[in-house]
C-alpha positions in Angstrom: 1.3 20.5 11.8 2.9 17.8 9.1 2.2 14.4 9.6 4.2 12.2 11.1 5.0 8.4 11.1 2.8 6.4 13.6 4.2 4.3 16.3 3.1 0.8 15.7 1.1 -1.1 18.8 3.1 -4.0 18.3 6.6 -4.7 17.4 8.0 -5.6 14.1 8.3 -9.7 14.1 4.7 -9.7 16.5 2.7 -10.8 13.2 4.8 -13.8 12.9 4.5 -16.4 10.9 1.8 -14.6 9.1 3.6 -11.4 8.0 7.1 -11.3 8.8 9.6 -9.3 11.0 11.6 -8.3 7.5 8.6 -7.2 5.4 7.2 -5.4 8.6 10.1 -3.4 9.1 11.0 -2.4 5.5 7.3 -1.3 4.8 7.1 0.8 7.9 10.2 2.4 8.1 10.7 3.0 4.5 7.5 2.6 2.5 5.1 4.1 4.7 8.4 6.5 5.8 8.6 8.0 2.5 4.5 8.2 2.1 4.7 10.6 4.9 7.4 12.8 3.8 6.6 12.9 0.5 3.5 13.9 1.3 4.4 16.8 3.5 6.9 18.1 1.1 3.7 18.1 -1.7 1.4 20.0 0.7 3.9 22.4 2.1 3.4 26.2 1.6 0.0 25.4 0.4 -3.6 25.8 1.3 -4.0 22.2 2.1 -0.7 21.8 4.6 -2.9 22.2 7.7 -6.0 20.1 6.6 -7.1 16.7 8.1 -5.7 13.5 5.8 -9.5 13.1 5.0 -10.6 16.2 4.2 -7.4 16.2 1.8 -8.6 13.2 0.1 -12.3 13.7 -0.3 -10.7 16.9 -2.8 -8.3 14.5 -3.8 -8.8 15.5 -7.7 -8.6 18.9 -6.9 -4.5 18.6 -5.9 -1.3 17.3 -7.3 -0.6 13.5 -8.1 1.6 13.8 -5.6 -0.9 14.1 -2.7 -3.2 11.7 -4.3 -0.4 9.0 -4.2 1.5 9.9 -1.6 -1.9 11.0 1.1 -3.2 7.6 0.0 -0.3 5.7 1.2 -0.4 7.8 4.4 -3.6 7.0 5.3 -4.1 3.5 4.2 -0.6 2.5 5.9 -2.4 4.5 8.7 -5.3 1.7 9.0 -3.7 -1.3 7.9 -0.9 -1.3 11.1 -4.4 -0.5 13.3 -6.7 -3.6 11.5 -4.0 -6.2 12.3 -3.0 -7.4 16.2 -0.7 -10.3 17.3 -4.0 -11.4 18.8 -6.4 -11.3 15.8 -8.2 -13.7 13.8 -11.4 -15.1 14.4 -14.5 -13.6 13.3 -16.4 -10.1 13.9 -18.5 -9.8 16.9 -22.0 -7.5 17.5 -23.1 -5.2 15.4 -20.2 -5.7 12.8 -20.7 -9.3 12.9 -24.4 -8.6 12.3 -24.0 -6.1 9.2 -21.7 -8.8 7.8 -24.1 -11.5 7.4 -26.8 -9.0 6.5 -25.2 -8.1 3.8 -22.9 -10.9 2.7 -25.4 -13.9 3.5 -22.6 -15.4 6.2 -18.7 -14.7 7.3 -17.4 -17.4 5.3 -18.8 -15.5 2.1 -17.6 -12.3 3.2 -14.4 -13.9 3.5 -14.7 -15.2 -0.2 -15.8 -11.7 -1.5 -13.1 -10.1 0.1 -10.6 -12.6 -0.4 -11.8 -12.7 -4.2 -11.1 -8.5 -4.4 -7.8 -8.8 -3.3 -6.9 -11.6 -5.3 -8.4 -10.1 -8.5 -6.6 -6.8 -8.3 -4.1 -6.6 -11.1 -1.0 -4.9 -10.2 -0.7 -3.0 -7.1 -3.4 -1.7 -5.0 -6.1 -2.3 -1.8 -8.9 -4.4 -1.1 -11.6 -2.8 1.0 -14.1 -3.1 3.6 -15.4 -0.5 3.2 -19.3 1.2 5.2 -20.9 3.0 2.5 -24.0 4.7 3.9 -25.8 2.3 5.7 -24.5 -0.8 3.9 -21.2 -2.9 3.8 -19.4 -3.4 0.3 -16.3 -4.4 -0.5 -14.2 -2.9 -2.8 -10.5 -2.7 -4.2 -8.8 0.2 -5.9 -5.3 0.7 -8.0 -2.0 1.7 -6.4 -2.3 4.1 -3.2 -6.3 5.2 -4.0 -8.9 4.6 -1.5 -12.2 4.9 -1.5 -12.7 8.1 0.6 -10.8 9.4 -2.4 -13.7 12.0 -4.6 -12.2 9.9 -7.9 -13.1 6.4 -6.5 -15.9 4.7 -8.4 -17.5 3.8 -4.8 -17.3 5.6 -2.5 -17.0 5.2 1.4 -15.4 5.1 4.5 -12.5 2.5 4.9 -13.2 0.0 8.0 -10.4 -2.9 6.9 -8.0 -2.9 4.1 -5.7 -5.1 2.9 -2.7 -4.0 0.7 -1.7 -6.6 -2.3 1.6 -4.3 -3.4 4.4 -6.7 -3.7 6.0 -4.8 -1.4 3.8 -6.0 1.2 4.7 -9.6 1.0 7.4 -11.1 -1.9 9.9 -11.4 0.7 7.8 -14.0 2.3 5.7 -14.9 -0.3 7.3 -14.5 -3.8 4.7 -14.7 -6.2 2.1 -16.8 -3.9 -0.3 -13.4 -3.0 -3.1 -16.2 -2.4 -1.6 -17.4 0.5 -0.3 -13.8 1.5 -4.0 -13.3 1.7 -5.3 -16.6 3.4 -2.4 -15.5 6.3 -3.9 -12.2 6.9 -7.3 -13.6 8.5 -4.8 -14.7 11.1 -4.0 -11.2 12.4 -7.1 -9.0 11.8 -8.1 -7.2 14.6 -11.9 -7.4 14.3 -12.4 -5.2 17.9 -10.3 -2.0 16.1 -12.5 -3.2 12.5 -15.9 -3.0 14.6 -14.9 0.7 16.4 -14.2 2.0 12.8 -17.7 0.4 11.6 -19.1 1.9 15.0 -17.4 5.7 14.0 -15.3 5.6 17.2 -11.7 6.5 17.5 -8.7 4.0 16.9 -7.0 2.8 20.2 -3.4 4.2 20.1 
């Protein structure tokens, strides 16, 4: 079956006044839009039309460009609208919160590592949380590359993501990506980033 668009949880203005209705709209309907259908028009007829997103991108170098760009925006659109709630902020609970400060030292320099990653990334691109093996690192990678990707230089499974394209925020936040990225602690949804560090399912 292709893949299809996912229905958001939340409706388009519900990040406000972190991320706004505008930008929400516009990078659903018509960035992540056009991820999707480009990327079933790249895999069509092929071997890989039937395949699950990450098997696709663990063999990532083995396709096209076109299904390395285009299945990366699929499936890190995919878990950006899941990591973010109307009702997020705060601070990781459990074992999450636990893995965090084992391997950061605290939240607070998590928050600067990860912060610092998205900051840093010249151009467009993602910053990471990613569980790799056993531990937690965090990561950020160019344009629509993740880290599940075989071509990333680490390697592991995405459990928050953050996307610094300008596309993701000028219409708010010109050129002012620091405070794009000081806004999104606001709406994280640390329950969906603990079931993704726990292996489980997303909740639709």
């Amino acid at each position: 079956m292709a893949f299809e668009l996912p229905k958001l949880a939340y409706d388009y203005g519900a990040l406000e006044p972190h991320v706004d209705a505008l930008t929400m709209e516009i990078h659903h309907t018509k960035h992540h839009a056009a991820y999707t259908t480009n990327l079933n028009n790249a895999l069509a007829g092929g071997e890989w039309e039937n395949k699950k997103i990450e098997e696709i991108l663990t063999s990532v170098s083995k396709l096209p460009v076109a299904v390395r760009n285009n299945g990366g925006g699929f499936y890190n659109h995919n878990l950006f609208w899941e990591i973010m709630s109307p009702t997020g902020g705060g601070q990781p609970s459990g074992d999450l919160a636990a893995a965090v400060n084992r391997y950061f030292g605290s939240f607070e320099k998590f928050k600067e590592t990860f912060s610092s990653a998205a900051m840093t990334r010249f151009g467009s691109g993602w910053a990471w949380l990613i569980k790799s093996g056993q531990e937690l690192k965090v990561v950020s990678t160019p344009n629509q590359d993740n880290p599940l990707m075989d071509i990333a230089d680490v390697k592991g499974t995405p459990i928050l993501g953050l996307d610094v394209w300008e596309h993701a925020y000028y219409l708010k936040y010109q050129n002012r990506r620091n405070d794009y990225v000081a806004a999104f602690w606001n709406v994280i949804n640390w329950d969906e980033v603990g079931r993704k560090f726990e292996g489980l399912p997303a909740v639709r």
